[in-house]
Backbone as JSON Lines, residues from 0, in Angstrom:
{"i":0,"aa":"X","n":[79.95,142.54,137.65],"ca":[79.2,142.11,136.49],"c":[80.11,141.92,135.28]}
{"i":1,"aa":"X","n":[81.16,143.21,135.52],"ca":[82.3,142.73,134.13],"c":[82.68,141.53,134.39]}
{"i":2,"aa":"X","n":[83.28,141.24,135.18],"ca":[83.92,140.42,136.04],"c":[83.33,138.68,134.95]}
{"i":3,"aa":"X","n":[82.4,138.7,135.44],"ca":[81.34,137.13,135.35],"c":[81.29,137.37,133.6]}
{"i":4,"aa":"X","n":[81.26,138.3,133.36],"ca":[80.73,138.7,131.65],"c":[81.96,137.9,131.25]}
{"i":5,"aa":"X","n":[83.72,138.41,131.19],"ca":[84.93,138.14,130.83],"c":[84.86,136.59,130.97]}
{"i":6,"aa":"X","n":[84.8,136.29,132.21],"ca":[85.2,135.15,132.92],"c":[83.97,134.21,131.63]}
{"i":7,"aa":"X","n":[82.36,134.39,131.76],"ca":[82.09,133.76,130.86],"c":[82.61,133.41,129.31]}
{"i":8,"aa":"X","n":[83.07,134.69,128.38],"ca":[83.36,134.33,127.26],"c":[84.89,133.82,127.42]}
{"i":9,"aa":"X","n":[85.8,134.08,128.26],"ca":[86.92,133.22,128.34],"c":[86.33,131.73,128.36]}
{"i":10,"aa":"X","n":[85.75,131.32,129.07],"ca":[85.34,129.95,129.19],"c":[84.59,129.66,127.91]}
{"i":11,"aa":"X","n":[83.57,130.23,127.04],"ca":[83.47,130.02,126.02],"c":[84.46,129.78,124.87]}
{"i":12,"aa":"X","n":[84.9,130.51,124.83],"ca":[86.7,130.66,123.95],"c":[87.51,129.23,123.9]}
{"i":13,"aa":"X","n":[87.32,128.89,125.53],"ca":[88.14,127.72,125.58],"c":[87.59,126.34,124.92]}
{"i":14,"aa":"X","n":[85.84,126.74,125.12],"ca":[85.18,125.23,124.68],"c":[85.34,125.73,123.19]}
{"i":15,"aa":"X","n":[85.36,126.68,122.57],"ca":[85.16,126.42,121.56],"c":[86.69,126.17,120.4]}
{"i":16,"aa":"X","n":[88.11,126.54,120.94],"ca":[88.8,126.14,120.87],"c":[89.1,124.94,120.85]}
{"i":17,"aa":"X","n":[88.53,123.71,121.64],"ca":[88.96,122.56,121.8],"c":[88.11,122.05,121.03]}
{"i":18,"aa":"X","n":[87.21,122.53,121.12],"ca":[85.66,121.52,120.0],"c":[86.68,122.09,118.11]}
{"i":19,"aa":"X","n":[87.2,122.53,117.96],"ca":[87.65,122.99,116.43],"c":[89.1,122.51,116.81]}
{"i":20,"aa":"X","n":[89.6,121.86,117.82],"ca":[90.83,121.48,118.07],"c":[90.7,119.83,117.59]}
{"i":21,"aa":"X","n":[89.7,119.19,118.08],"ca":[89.0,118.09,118.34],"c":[88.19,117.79,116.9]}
{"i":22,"aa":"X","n":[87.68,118.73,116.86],"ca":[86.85,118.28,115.03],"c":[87.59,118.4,113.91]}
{"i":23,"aa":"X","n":[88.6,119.15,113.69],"ca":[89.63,119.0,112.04],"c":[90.54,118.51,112.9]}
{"i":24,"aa":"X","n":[91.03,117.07,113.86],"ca":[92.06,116.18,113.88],"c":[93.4,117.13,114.22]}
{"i":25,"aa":"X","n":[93.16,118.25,114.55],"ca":[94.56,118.95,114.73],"c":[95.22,118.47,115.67]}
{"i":26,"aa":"X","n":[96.53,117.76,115.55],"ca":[97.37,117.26,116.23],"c":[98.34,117.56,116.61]}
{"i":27,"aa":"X","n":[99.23,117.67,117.38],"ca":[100.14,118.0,118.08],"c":[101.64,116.89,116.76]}
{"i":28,"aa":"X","n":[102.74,117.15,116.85],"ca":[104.04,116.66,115.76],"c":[104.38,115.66,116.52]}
{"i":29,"aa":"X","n":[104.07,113.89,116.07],"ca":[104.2,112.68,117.31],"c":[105.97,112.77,117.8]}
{"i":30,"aa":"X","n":[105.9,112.52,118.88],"ca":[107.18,112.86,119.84],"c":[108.3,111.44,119.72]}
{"i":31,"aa":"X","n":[107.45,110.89,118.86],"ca":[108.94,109.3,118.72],"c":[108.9,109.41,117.63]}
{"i":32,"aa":"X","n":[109.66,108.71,116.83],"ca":[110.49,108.33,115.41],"c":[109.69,108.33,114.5]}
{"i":33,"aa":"X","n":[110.01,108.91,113.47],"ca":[109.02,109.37,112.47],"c":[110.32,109.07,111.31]}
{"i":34,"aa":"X","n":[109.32,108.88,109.56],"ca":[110.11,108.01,108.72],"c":[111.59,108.62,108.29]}
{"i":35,"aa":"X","n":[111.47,110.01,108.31],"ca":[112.76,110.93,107.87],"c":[113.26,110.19,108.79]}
{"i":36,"aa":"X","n":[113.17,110.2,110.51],"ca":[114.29,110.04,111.41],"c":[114.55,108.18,110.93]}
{"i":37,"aa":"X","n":[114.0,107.55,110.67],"ca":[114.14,106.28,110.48],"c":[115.45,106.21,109.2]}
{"i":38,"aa":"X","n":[115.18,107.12,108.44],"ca":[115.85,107.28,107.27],"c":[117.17,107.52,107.4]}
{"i":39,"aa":"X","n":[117.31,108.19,108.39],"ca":[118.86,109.14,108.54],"c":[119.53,108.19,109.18]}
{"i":40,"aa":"X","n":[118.91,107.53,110.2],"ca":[119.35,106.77,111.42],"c":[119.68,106.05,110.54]}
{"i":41,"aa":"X","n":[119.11,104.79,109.35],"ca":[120.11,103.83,108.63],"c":[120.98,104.12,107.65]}
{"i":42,"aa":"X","n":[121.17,105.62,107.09],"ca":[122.08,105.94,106.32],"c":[123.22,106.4,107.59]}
{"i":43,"aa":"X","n":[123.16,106.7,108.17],"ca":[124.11,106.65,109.13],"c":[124.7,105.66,109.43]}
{"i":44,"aa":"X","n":[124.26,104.56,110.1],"ca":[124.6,103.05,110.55],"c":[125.45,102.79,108.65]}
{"i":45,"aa":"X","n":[124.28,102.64,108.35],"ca":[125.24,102.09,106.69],"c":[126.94,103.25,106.66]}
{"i":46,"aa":"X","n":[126.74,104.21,107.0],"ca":[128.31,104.99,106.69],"c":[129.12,104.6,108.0]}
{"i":47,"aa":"X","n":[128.86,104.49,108.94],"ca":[129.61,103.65,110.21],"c":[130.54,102.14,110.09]}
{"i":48,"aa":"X","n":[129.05,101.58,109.29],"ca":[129.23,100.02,109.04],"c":[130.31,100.2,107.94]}
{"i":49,"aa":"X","n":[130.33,101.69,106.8],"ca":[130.96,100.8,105.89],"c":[132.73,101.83,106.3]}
{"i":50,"aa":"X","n":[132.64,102.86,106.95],"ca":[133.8,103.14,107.71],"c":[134.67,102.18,108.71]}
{"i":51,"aa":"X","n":[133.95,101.01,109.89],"ca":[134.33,100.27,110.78],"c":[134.91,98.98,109.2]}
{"i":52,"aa":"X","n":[134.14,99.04,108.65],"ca":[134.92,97.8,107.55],"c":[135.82,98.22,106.67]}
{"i":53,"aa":"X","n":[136.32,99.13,106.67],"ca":[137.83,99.7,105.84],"c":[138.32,100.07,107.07]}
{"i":54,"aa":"X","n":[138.32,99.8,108.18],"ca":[139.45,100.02,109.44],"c":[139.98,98.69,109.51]}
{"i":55,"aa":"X","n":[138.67,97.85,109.74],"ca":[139.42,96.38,109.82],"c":[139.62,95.35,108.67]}
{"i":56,"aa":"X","n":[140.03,96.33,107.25],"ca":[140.44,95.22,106.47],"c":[141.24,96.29,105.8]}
{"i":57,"aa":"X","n":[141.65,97.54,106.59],"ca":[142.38,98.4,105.7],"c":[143.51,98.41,106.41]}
C-alpha cells in the first residue's frame, strides 16, 4: 500500500513539474550560436585579418 501511495505522488511530482516547466516558458540555454558568441567570433576574425595583413605587407 506504501508502495502504490509513493509511486502515486512521484508520478504526481512529475506532472506537476512539467505542467510549471511548460507554463512560465522555462527553457533549457539554446545549444548553437548565440549573439555574445557571434560577437567574439568577428572580433577575432577582425584581429586575424588585421595580423595576416601586417605579415603580408610587413
Amino acid at each position: 500500500m506504501l508502495t502504490i501511495l509513493l509511486t502515486a505522488l512521484f508520478a504526481l511530482l512529475i506532472v506537476l513539474a512539467a505542467r510549471v516547466f511548460l507554463h512560465h516558458g522555462i527553457t533549457l540555454p539554446p545549444t548553437g550560436s548565440t549573439a555574445i558568441d557571434d560577437r567574439d567570433a568577428q572580433r577575432i576574425d577582425l584581429e586575424l585579418r588585421a595580423i595576416t595583413g601586417m605579415r603580408e605587407h610587413g
